[in-house]
N, CA, C and O atoms as CSV, one atom per row, in Angstrom:
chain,resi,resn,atom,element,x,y,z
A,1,UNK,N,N,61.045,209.189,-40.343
A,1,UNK,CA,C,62.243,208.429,-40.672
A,1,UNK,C,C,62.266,208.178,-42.180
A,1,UNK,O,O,61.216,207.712,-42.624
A,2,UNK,N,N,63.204,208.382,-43.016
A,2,UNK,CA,C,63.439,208.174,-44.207
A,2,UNK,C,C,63.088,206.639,-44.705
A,2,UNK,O,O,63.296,205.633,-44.027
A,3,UNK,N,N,62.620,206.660,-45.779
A,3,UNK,CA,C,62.627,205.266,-46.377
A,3,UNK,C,C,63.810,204.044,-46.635
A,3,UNK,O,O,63.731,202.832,-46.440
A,4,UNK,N,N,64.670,204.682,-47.033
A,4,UNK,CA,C,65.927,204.039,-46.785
A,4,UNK,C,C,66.757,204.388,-46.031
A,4,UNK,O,O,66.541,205.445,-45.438
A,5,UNK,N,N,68.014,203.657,-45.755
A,5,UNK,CA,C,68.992,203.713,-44.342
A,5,UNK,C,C,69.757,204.869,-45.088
A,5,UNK,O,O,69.756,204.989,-46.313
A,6,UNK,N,N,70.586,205.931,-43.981
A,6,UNK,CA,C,71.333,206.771,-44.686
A,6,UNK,C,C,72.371,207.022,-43.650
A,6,UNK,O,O,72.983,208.087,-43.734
A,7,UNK,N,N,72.847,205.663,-42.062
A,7,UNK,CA,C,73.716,205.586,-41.417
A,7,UNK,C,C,73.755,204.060,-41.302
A,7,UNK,O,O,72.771,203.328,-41.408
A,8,UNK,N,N,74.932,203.698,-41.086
A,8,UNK,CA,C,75.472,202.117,-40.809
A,8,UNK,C,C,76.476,201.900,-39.233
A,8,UNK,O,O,77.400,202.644,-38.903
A,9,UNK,N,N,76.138,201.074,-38.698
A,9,UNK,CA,C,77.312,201.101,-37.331
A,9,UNK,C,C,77.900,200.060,-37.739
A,9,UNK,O,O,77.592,199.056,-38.381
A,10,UNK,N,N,79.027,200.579,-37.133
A,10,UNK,CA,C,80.918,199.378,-37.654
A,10,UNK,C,C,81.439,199.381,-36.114
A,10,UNK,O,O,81.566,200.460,-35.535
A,11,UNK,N,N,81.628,198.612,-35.704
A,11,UNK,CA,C,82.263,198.438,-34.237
A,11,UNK,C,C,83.625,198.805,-34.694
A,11,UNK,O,O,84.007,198.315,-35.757
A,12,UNK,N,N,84.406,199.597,-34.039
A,12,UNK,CA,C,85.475,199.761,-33.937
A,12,UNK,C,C,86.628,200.077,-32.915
A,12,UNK,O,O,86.354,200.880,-32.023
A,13,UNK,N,N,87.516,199.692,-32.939
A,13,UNK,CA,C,88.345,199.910,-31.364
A,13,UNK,C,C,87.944,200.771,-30.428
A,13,UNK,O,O,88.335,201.915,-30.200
A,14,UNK,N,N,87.119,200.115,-29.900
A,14,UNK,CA,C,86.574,200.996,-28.300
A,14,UNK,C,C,85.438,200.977,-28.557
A,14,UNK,O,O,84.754,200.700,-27.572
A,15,UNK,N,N,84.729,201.197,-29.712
A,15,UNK,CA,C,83.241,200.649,-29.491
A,15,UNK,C,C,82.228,200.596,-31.031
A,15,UNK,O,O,82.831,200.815,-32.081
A,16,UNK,N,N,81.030,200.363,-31.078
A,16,UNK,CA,C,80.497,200.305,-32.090
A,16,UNK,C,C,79.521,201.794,-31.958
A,16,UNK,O,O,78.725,202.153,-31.091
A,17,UNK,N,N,80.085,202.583,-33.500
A,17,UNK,CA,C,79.764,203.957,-33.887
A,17,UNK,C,C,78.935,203.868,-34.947
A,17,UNK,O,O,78.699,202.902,-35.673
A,18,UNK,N,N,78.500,205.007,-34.964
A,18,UNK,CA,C,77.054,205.117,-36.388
A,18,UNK,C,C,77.785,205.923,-37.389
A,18,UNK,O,O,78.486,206.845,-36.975
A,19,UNK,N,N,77.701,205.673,-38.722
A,19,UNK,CA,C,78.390,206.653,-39.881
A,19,UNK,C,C,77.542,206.590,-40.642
A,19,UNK,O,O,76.739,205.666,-40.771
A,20,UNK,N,N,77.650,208.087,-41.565
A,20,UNK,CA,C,76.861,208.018,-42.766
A,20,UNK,C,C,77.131,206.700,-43.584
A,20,UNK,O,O,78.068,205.954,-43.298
A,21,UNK,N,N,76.501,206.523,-44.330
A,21,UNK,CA,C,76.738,205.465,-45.311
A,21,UNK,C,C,77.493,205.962,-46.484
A,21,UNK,O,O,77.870,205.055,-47.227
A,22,UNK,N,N,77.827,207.210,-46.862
A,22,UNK,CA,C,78.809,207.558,-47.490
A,22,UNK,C,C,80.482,207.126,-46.866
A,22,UNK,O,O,81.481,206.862,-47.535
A,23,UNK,N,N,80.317,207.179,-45.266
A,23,UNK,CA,C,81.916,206.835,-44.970
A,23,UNK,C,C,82.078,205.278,-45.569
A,23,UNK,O,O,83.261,205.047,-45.821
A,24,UNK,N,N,81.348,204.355,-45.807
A,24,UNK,CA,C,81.386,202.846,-45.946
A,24,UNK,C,C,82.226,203.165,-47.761
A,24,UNK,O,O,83.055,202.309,-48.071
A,25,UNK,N,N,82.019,204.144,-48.652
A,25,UNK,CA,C,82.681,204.148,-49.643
A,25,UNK,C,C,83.856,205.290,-49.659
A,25,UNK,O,O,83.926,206.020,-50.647
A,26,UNK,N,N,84.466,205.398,-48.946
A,26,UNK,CA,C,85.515,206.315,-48.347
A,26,UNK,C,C,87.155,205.425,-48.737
A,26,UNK,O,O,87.516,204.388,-48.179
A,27,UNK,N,N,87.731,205.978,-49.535
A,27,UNK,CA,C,89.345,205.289,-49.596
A,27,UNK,C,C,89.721,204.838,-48.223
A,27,UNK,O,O,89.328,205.652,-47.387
A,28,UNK,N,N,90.432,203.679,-47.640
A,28,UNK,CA,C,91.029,203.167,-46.880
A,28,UNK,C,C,92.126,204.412,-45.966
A,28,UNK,O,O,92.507,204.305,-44.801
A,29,UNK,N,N,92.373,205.324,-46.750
A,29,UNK,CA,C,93.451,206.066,-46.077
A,29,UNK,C,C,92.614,207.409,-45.717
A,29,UNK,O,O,93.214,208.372,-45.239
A,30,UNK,N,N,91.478,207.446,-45.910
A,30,UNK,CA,C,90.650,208.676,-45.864
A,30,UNK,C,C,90.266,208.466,-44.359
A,30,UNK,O,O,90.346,207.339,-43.872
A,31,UNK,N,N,89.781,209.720,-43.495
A,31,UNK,CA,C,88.964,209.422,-42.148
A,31,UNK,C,C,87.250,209.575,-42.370
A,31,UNK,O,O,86.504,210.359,-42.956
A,32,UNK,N,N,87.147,208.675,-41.762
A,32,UNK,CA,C,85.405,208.762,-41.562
A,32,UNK,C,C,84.974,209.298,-40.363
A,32,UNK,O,O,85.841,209.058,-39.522
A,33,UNK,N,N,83.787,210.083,-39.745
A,33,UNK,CA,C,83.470,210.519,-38.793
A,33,UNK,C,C,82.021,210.237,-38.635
A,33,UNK,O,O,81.038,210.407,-39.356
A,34,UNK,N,N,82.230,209.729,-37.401
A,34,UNK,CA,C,80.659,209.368,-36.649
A,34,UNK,C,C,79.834,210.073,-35.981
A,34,UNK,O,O,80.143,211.121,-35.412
A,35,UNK,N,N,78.522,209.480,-35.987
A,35,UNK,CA,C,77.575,210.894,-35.413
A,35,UNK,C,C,78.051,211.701,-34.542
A,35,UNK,O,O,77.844,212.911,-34.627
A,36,UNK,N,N,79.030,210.954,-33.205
A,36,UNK,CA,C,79.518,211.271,-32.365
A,36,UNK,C,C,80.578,212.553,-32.492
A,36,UNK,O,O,81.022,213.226,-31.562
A,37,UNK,N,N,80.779,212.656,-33.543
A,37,UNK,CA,C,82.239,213.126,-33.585
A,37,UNK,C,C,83.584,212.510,-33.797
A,37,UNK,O,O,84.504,213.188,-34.255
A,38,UNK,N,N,83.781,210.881,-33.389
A,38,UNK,CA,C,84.581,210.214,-33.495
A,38,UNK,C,C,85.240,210.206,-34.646
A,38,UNK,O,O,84.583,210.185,-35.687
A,39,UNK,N,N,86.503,210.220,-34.684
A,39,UNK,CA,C,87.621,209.932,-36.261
A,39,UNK,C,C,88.130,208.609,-36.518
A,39,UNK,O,O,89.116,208.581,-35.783
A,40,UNK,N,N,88.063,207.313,-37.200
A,40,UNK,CA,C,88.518,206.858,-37.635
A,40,UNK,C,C,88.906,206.587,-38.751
A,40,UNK,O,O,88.043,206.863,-39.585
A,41,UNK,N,N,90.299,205.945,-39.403
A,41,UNK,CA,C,90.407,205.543,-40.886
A,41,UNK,C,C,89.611,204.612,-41.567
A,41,UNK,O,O,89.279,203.518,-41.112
A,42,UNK,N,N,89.257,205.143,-42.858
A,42,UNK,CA,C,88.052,204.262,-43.223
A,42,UNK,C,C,88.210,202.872,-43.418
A,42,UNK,O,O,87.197,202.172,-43.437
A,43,UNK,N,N,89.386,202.338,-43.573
A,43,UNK,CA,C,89.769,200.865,-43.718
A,43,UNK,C,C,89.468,200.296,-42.661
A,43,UNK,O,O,89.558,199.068,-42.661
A,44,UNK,N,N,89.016,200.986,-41.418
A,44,UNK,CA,C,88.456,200.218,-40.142
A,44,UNK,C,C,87.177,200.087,-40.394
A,44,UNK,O,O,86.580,199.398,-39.566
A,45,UNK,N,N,86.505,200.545,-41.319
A,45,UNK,CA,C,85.155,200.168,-41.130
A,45,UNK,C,C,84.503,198.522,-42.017
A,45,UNK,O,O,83.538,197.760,-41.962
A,46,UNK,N,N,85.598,198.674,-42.662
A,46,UNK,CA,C,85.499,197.168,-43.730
A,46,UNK,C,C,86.097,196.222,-42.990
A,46,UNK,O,O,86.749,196.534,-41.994
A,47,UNK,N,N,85.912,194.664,-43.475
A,47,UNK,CA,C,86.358,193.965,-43.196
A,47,UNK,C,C,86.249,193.402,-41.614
A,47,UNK,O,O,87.288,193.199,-40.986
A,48,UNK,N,N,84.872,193.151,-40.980
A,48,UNK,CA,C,84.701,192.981,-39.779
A,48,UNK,C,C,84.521,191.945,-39.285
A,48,UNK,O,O,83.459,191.546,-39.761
A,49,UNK,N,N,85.120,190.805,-38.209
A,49,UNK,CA,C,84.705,190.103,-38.050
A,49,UNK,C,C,83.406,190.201,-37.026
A,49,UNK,O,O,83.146,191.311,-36.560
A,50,UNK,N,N,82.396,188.804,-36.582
A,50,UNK,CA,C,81.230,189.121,-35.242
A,50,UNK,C,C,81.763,189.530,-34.508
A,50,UNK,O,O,81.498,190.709,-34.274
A,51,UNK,N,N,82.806,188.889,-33.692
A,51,UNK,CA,C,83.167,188.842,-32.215
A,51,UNK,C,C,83.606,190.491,-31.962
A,51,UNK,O,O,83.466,190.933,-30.822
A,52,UNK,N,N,84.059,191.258,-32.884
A,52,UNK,CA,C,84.053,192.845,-32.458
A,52,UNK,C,C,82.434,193.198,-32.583
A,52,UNK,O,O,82.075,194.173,-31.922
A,53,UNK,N,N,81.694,192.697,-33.150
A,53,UNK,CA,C,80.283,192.998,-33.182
A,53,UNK,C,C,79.852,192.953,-31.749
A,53,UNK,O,O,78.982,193.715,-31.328
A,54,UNK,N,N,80.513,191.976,-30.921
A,54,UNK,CA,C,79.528,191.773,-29.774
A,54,UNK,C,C,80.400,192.171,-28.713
A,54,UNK,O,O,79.986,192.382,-27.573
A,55,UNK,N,N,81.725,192.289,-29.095
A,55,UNK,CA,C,81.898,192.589,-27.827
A,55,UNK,C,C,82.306,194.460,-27.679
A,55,UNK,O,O,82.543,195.002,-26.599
A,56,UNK,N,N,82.301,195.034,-28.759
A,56,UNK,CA,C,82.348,196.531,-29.362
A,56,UNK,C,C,80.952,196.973,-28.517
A,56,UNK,O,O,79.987,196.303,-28.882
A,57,UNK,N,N,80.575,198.188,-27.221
A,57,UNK,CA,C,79.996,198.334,-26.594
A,57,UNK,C,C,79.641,199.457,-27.714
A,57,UNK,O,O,80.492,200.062,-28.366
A,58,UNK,N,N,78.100,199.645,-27.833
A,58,UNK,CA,C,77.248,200.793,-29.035
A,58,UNK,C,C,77.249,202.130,-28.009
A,58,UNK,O,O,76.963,202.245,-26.817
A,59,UNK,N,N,77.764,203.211,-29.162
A,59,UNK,CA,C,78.502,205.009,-28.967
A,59,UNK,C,C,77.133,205.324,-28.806
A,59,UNK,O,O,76.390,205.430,-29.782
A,60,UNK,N,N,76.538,205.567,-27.003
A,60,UNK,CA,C,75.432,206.061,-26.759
A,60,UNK,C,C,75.272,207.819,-27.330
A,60,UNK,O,O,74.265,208.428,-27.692
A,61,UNK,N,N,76.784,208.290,-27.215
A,61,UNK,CA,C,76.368,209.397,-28.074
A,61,UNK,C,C,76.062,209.512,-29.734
A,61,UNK,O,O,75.666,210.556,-30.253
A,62,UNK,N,N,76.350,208.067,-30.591
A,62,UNK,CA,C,75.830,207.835,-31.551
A,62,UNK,C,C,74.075,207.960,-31.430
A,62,UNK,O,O,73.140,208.380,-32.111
A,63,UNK,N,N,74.259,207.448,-30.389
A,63,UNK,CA,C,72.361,206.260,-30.778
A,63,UNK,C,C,71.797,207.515,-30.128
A,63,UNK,O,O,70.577,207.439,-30.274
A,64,UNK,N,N,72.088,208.569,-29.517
A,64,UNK,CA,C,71.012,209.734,-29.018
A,64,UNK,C,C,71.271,210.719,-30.054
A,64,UNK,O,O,70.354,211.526,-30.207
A,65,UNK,N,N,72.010,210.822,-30.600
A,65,UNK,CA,C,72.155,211.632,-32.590
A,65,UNK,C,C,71.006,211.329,-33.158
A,65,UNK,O,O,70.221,212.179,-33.577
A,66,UNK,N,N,70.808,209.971,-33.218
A,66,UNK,CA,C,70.120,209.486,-34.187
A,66,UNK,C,C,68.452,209.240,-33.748
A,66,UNK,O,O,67.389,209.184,-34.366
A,67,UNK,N,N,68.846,209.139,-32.430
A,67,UNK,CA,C,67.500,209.362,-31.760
A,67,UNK,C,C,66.710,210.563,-31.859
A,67,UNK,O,O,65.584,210.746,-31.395
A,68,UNK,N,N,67.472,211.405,-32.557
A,68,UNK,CA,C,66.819,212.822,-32.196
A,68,UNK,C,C,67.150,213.824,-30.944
A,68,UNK,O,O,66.615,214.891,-30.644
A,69,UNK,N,N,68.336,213.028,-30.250
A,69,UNK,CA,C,68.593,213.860,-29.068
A,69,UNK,C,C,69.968,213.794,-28.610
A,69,UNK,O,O,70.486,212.949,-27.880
A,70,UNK,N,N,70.703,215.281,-29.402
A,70,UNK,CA,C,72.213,215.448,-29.384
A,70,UNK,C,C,73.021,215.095,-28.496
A,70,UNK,O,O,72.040,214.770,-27.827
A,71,UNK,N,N,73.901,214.834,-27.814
A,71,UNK,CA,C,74.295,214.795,-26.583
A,71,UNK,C,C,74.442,216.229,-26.265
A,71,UNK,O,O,74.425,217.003,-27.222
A,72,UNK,N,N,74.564,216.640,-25.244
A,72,UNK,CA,C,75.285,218.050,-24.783
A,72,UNK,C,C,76.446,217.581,-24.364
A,72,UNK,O,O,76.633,216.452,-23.909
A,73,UNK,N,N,77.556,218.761,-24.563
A,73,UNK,CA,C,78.844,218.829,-24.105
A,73,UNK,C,C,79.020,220.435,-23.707
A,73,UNK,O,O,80.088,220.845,-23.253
């Protein structure tokens, strides 16, 4: 595992996704894409309150990316 972080998760409508940490400096009108594959606009990743923190269910096909184990499709 790298010494420093080089993905961040942002809960976002429908659930909480993993992104490079490059999407976190992405223009507002630009799309960011998650381990998953997922597309959102990057202005969704700023500005978060908790309560999407907790209730945003975590993109198991994120967390097995990052685990080391792709999803299959």
């Amino acid at each position: 595992m790298p010494a420093y972080l080089t993905y961040v998760w942002r809960p976002v409508p429908g659930k909480r996704h993993a992104f490079p940490v490059a999407a976190t400096k992405l223009a507002p009108e630009e799309t960011a894409t998650a381990y998953c594959g997922a597309e959102v606009e990057a202005a969704t990743l700023h500005d978060l309150n908790e309560i999407a923190w907790i209730l945003e269910p975590t993109c198991m096909d994120c967390w097995k990316h990052l685990a080391g184990n792709p999803p299959t499709r």
